[in-house]
RONUZA-190345 format. One line per 3 residues: number of its first residue (from 1); their letters; for each residue x negated, y, z of N, C-alpha, C. Coordinates in Angstrom, 2 decimals. Layout:
REM residues N
NUM) A) X Y Z X Y Z X Y Z ~ ... .
This chain:
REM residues 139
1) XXX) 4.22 14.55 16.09 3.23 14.61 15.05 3.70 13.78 13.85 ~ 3.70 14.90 12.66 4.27 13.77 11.46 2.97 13.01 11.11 ~ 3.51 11.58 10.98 2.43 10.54 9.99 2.60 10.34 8.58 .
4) XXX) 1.81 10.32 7.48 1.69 9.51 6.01 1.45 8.70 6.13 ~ 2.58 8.23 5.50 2.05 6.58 5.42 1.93 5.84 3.46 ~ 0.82 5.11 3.50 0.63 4.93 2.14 1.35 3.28 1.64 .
7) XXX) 2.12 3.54 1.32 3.02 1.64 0.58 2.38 1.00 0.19 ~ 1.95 -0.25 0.27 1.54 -1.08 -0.38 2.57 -1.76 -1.69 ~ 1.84 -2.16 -2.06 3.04 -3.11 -3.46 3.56 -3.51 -2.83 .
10) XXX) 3.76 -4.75 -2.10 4.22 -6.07 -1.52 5.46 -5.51 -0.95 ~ 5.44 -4.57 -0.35 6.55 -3.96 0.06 7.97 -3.11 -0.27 ~ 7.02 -2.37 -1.66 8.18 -2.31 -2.50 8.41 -3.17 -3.40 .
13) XXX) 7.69 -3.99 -3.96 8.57 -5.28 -4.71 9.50 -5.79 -3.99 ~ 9.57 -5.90 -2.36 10.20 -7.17 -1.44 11.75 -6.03 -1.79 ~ 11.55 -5.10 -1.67 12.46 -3.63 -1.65 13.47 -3.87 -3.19 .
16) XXX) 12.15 -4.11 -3.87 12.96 -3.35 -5.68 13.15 -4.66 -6.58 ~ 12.46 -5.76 -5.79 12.29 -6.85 -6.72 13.34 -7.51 -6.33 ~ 13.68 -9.11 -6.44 14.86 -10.00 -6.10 14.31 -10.06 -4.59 .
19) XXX) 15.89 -10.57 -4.00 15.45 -10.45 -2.81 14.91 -11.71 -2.04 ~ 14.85 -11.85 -0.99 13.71 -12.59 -0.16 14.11 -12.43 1.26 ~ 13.38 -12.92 1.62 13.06 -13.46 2.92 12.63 -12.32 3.86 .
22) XXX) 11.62 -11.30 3.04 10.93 -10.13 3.92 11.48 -8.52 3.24 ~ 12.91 -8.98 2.62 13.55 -7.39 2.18 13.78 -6.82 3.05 ~ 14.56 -7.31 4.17 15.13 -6.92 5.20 13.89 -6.16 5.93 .
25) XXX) 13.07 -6.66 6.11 11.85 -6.09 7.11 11.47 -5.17 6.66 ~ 10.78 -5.60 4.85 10.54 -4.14 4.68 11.22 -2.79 4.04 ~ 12.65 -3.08 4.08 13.30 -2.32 4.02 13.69 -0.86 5.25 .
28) XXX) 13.67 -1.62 6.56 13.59 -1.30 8.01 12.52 -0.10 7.99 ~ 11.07 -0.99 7.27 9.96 -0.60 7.93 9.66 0.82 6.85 ~ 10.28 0.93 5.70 10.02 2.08 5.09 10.88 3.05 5.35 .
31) XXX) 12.14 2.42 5.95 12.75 3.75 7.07 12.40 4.22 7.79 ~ 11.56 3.10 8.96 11.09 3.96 10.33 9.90 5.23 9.60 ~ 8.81 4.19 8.65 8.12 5.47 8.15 8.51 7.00 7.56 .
34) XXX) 9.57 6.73 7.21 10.19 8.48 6.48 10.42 8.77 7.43 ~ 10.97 8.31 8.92 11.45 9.25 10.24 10.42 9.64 11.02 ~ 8.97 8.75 10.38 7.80 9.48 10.46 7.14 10.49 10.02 .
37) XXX) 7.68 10.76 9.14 6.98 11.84 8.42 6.87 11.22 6.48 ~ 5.68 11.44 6.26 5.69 11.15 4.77 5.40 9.94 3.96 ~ 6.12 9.79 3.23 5.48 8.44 2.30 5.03 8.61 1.07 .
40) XXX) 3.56 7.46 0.33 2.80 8.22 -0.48 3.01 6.37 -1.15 ~ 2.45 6.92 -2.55 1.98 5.58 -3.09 1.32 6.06 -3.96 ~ 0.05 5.90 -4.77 -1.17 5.86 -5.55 -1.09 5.40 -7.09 .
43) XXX) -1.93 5.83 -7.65 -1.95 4.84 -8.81 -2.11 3.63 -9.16 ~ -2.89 3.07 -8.35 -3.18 1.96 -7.86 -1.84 1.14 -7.78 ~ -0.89 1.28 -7.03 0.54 0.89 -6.54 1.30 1.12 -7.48 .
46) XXX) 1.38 2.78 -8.28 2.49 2.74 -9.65 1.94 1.77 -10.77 ~ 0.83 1.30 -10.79 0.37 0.54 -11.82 0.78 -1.23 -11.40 ~ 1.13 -1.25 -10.11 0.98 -2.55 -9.93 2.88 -3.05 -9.62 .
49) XXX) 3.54 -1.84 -9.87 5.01 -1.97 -10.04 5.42 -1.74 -11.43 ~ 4.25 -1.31 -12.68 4.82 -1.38 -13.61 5.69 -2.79 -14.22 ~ 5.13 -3.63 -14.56 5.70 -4.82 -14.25 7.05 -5.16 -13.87 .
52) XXX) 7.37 -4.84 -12.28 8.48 -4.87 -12.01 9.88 -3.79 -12.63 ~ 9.70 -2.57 -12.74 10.74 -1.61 -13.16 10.31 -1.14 -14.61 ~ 12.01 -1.78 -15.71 11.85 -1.65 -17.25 10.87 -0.27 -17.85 .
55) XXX) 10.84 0.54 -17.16 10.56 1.89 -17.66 10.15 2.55 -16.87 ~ 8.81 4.08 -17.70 8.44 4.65 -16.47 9.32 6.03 -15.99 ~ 10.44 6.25 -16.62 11.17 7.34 -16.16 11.71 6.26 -14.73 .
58) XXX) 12.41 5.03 -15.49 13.48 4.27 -13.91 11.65 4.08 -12.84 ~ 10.99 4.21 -13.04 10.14 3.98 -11.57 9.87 5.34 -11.11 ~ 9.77 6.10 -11.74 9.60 7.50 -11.19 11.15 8.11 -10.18 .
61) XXX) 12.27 7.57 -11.01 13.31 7.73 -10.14 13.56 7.03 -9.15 ~ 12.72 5.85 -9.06 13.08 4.88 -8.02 11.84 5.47 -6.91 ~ 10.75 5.59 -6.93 9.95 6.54 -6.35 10.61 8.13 -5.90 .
64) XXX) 11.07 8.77 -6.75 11.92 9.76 -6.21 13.21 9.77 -5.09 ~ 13.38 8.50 -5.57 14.93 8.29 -4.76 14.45 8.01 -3.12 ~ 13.23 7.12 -3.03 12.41 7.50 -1.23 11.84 8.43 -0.99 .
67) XXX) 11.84 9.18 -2.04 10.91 11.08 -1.79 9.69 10.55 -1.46 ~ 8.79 9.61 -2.10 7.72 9.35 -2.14 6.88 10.01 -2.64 ~ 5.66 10.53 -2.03 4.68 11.79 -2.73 3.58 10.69 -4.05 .
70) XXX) 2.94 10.89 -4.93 2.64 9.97 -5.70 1.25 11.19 -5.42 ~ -0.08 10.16 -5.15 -1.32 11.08 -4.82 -2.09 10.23 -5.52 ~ -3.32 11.19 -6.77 -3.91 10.14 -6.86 -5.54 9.61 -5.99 .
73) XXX) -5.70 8.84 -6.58 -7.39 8.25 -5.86 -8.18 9.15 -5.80 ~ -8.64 9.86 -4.42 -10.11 10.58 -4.08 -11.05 9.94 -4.50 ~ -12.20 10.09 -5.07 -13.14 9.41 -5.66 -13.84 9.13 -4.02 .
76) XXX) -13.63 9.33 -3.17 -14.06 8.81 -2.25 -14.05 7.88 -1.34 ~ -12.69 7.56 -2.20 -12.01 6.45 -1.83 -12.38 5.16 -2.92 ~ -12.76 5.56 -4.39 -12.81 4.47 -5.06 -14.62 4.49 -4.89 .
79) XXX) -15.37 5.08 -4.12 -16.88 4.63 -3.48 -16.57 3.36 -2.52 ~ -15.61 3.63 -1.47 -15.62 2.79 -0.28 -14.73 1.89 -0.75 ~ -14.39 1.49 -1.80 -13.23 0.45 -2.15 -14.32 0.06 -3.32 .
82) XXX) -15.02 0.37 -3.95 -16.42 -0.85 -4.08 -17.08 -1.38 -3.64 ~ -17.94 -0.55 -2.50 -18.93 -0.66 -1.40 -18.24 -2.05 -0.54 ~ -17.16 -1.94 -0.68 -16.30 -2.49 0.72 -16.19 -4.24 -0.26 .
85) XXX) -15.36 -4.27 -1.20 -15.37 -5.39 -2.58 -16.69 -6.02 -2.41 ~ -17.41 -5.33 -2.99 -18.83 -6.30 -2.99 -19.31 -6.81 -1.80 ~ -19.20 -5.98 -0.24 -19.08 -6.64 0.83 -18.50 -7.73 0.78 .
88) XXX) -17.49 -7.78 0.21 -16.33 -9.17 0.05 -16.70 -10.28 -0.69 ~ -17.08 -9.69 -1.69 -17.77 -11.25 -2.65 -18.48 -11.53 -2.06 ~ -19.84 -10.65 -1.23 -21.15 -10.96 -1.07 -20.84 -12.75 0.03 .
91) XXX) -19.92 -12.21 0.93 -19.44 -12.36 2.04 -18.79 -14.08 1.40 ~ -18.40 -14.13 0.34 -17.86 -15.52 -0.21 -16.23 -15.58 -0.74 ~ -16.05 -14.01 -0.63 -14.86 -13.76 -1.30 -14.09 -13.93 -2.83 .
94) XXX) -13.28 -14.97 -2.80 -13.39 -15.41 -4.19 -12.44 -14.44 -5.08 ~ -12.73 -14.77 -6.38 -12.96 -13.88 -7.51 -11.19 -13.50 -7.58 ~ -10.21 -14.25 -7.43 -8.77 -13.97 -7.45 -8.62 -12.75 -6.65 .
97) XXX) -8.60 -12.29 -5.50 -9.07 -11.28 -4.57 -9.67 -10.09 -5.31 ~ -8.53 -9.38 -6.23 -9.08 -8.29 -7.00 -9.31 -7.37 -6.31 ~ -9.58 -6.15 -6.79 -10.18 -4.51 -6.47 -8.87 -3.99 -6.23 .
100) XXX) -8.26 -4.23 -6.43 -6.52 -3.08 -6.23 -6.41 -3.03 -4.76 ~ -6.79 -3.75 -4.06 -6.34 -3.84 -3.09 -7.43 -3.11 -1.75 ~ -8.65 -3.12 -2.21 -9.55 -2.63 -1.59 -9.17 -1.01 -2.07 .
103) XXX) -8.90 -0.74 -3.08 -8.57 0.43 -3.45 -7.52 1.40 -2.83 ~ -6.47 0.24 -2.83 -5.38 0.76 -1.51 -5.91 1.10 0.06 ~ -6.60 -0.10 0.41 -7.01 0.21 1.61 -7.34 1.42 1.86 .
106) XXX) -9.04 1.49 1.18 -9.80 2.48 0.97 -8.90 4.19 0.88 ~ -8.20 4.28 0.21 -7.32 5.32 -0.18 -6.18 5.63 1.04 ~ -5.98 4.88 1.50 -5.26 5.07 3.21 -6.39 6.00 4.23 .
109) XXX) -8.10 5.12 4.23 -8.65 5.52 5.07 -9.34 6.59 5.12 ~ -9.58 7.30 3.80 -10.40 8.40 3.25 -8.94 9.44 3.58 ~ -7.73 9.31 3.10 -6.70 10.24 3.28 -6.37 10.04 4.90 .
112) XXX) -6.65 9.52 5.32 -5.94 9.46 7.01 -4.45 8.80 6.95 ~ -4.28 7.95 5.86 -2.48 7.42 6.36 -3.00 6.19 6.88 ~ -1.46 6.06 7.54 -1.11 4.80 8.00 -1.15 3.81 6.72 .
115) XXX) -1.28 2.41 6.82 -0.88 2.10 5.25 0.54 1.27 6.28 ~ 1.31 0.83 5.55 2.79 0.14 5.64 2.28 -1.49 4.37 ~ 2.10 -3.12 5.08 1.74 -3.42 4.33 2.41 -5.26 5.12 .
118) XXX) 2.51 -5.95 4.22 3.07 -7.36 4.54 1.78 -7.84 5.09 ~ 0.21 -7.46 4.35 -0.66 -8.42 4.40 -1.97 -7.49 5.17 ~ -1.56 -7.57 6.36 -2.38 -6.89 7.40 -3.53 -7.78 7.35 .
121) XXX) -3.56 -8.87 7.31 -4.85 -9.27 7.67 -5.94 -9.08 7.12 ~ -6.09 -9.11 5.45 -6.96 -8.20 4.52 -8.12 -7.25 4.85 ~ -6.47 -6.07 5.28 -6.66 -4.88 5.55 -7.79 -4.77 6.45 .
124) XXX) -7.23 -6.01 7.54 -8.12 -5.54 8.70 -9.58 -5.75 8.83 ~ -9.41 -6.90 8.03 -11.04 -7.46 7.70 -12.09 -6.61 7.30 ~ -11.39 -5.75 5.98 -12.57 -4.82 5.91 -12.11 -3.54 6.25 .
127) XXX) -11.06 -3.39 6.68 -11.21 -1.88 6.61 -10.54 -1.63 8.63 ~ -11.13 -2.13 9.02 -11.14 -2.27 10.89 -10.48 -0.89 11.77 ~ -10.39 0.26 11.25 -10.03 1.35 11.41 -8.85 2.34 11.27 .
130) XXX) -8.28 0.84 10.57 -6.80 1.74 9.57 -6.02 1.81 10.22 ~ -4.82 2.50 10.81 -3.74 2.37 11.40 -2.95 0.95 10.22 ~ -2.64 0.30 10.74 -1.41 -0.63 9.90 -0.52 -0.69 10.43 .
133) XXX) 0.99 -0.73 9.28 1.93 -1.38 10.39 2.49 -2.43 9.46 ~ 2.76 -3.39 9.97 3.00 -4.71 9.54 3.98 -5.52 10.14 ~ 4.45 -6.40 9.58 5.44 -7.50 10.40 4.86 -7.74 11.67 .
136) XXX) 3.10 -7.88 11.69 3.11 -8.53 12.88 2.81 -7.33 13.96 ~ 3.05 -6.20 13.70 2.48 -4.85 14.70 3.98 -4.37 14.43 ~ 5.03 -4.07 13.38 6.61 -3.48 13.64 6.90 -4.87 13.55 .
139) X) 7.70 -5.65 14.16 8.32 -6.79 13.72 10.12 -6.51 13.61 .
C-alpha cells in the first residue's frame, strides 16, 4: 500500500539549509518516505522555505528534484487548524506557537498523510490521530 507523506519545514531546512546535527536523519527519513509512495508539501511549508532558497524558480526545482507533489490547503483543513489553535491558547499556549503549524498538522489529517516531522510532540498533542514519523518512531 502506497503512503503520502506530508514534510514538514524542519525537515527540509535540516535537508536544504546548513548542515547539522539532524541532516543525516532527515535526509534517510525522506528516502524511506519516497520508497513509500508519495511526498507532498503545502503552502504553508513553500511559504515557510521561502526564506531559505534565493528564488522561487531554485525552490520549485529543489521541490522538483524530490518529485514532491505541492497540494494546496482544503479549507477543511484550515477549519480544524483553527478550531485546534484556539484549543491551544485556550489551553495556555503561548503566543510564539504560531498557526503554521497547526495548519500543517491539520492538512496531513483531513488529506490522510503521514506527516514526516522532527517535532512529533506538537503534533501529537493536538492532533492524536496522525500517523507521524519522527526521530523518535524512525530513528
Amino acid at each position: 500500500m502506497k503512503i503520502s507523506t506530508l514534510i514538514d519545514t524542519n525537515v527540509l531546512i535540516d535537508v536544504w539549509g546548513p548542515a547539522g546535527k539532524e541532516t543525516k536523519w532527515s535526509a534517510s527519513a525522506i528516502t524511506a518516505c519516497r520508497r513509500d509512495g508519495t511526498l507532498v508539501i503545502n503552502t504553508i511549508v513553500w511559504s515557510e522555505l521561502a526564506p531559505l532558497i534565493a528564488t522561487e524558480p531554485a525552490l520549485r526545482k529543489a521541490v522538483e528534484t524530490l518529485k514532491m507533489d505541492r497540494e494546496l490547503l482544503p479549507w477543511e483543513a484550515a477549519f480544524l487548524a483553527g478550531v485546534t489553535h484556539s484549543r491551544y491558547r485556550r489551553a495556555g499556549g503561548v503566543r510564539e506557537r504560531t498557526l503554521p503549524d497547526f495548519f500543517i498538522g491539520a492538512h496531513a489529517v483531513v488529506a490522510g498523510h503521514r506527516l514526516l516531522t522532527r517535532d512529533a510532540a506538537r503534533y501529537r498533542s493536538y492532533f492524536p490521530d496522525l500517523d507521524i514519523m519522527s526521530p523518535e518512531t524512525y530513528p
